[in-house]
SEBASE-713172 format. One line per 2 residues: for each residue x, y, z of C-alpha. Coordinates in steps of 0.001 Angstrom, whole numbers, plus 500000, padded with zeros to 6 digits. Layout:
N
X,Y,Z | ...
END
This chain:
261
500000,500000,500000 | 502784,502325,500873
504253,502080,497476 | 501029,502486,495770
500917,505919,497738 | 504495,506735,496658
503975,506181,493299 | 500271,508005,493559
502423,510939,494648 | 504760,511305,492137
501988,510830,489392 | 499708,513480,490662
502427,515813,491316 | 505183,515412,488883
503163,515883,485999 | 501420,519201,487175
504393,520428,488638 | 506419,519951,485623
503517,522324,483343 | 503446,524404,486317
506955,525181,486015 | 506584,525973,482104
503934,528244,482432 | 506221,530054,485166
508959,529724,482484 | 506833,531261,479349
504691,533233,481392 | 505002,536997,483080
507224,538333,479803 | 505160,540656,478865
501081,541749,477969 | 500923,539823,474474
503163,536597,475756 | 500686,536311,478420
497812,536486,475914 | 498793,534308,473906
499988,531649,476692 | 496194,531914,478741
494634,531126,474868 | 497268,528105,474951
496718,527119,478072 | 492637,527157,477486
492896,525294,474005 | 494818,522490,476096
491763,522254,478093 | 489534,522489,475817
490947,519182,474002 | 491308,517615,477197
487869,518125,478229 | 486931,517365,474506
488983,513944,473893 | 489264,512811,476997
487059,513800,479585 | 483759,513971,478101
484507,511036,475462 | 485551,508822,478130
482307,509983,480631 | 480371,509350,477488
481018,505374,476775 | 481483,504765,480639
477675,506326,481631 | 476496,507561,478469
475690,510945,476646 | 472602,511777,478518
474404,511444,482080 | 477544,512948,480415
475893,516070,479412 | 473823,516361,482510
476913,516272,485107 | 478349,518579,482696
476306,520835,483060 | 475875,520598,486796
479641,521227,486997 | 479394,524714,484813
476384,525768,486656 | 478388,524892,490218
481217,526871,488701 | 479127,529877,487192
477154,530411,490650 | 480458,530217,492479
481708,532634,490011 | 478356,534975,490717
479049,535025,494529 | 482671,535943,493868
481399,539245,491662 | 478739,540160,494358
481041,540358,497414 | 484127,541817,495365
481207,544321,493485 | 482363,543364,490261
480462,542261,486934 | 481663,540712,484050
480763,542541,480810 | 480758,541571,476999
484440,541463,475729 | 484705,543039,472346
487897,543872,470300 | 486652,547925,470653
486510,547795,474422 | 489776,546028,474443
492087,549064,474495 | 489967,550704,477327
488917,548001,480068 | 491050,547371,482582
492027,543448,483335 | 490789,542140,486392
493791,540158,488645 | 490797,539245,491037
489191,537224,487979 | 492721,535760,487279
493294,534523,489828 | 489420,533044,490481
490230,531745,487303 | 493646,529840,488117
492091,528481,491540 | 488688,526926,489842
490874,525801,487433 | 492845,524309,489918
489609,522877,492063 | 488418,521080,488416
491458,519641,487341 | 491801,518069,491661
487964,516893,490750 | 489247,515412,487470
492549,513931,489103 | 490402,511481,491629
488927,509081,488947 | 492591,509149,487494
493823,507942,490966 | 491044,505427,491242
492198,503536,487978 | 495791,503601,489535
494364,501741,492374 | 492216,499488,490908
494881,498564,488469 | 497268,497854,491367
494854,495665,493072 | 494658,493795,489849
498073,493314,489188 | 498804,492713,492562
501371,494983,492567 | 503503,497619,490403
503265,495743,487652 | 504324,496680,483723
500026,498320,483275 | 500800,500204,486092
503851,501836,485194 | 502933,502960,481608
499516,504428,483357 | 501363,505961,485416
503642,507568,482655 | 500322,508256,480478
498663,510590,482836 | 502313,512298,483957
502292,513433,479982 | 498958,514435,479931
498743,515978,483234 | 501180,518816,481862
498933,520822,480370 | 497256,521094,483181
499591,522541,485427 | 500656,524920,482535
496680,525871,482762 | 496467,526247,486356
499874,528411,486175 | 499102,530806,484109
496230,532708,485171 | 497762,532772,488755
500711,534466,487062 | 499260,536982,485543
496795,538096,488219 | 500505,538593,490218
500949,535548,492050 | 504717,534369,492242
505720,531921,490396 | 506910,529617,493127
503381,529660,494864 | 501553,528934,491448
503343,526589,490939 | 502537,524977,494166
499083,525652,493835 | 499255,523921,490594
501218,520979,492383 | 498406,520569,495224
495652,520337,492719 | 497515,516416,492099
497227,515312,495478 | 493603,514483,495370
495258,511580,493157 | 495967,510137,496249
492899,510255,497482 | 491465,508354,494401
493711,505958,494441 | 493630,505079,497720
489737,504510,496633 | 490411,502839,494200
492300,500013,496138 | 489505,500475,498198
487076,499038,496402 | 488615,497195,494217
486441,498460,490917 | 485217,501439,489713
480869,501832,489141 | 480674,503768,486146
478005,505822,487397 | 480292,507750,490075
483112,507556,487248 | 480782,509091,484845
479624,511525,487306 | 483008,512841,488342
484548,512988,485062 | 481367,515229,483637
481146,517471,486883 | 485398,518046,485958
484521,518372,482422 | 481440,520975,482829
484039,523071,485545 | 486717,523579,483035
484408,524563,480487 | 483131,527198,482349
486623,528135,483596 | 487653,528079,480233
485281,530738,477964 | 483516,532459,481191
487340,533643,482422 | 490713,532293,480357
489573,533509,476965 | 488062,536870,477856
490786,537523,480176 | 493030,536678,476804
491269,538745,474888 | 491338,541670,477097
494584,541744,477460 | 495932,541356,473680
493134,541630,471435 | 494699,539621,467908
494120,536955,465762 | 497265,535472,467076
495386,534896,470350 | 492692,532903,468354
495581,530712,466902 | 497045,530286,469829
494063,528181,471300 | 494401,526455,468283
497691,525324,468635 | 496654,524762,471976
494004,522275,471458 | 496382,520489,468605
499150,520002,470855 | 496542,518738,473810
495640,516246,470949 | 499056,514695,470621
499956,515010,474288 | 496277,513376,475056
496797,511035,471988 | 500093,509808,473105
498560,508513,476374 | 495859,506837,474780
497929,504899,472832 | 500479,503954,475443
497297,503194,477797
END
């Protein structure tokens, strides 16, 4: 059990960590590298809510439950997000590219934006550690499955941190902190795996449930804050490409570890 821990550590960790310390790396150069880096960032999460997340909810529960937790997860998310703008007095207006050169970006809505972020991808990381478990109850051990899972979800877990990173960055935060915020949003890997080992097996319907409640959160996250905030800050075309690139590169980071898994 104690290695199963170890190992549930370094997964949940190393990974975020590792795009945690990139987006310290590429971030905080300047007002257009930080643009384009949040439209990045949210076109990594957009694949891996797109090819991953909601694809794998979908043939574990279904489309219907899919959708619905989904949905519950943005509408968690968006009233969270309406409590934040009635105690700080703030609303969120209509970006357009002629307002651009005369609003004034919000670090308060950055940084809301880096620590849902963070809270979605911890939701998303427990079904992660669940499989670890279950797969080390199966094998009896750390077996060969094990260690390329394990591997899989380090790769893919990069984006995330660079995601979590970035906002926090911009709205000020140092990067050592982000990048430990970004860190501590892979422990609940533990947690899941620990469950996972638990019970042995993992009923689709709480599987289904967590990964569309994750999937609906970073959504939300995603066009209610990252890309506005993106926007506001650089208003180009190169922004737009940059989520682009972003969700092609999520592809083959995310298409690497299905292949390998």
């Amino acid at each position: 059990m104690t290695d199963l821990i170890l190992l549930t550590v370094a997964v949940g960790v190393l990974g975020i960590g590792i795009g945690g310390v990139l987006g310290v790396f590429f971030g905080g150069r300047s007002v257009k590298n930080e643009a384009i880096l949040l439209s990045f960032s949210a076109g990594t999460m957009i694949a891996l809510v797109c090819f991953e997340l909601l694809a794998e909810a979908g043939e574990t529960g279904g489309i219907f439950l899919s959708a619905a937790a989904a949905l519950s997860g943005a509408a968690c998310v968006t009233w969270l997000d309406y409590i934040v703008d009635r105690k700080t007095e703030h609303k969120n207006d209509f970006i357009t590219c002629e307002d651009c050169a005369h609003k004034k970006t919000s670090s308060l809505q950055l940084f809301v934006a880096g620590v849902v972020m963070a809270l979605a991808v911890a939701i998303h990381n427990i079904p992660e550690g669940m499989s670890v478990g279950a797969i080390y109850v199966e094998e009896g051990g750390i077996g060969s499955g094990l260690i390329v899972l394990a591997i899989g979800i380090v790769l893919h877990n990069i984006p995330e941190g660079i995601a979590v990173t970035v906002p926090l960055i911009t709205s000020g935060m140092r990067g050592g902190r982000a990048v430990a915020v970004a860190a501590l949003s892979g422990v609940p890997t533990v947690i899941g795996a620990v469950m996972g080992y638990v019970i042995g097996d993992m009923g689709p319907l709480g599987l289904t449930l967590s990964l569309g409640f994750a999937a609906g959160s970073l959504l939300y996250v995603v066009f209610g804050e990252v890309l506005p905030q993106s926007i506001n800050l650089y208003c180009s075309r190169k922004t737009a490409f940059a989520a682009i690139a972003g969700i092609a590169v999520g592809m083959i980071i995310l298409g690497g570890h299905a292949h390998i898994h």
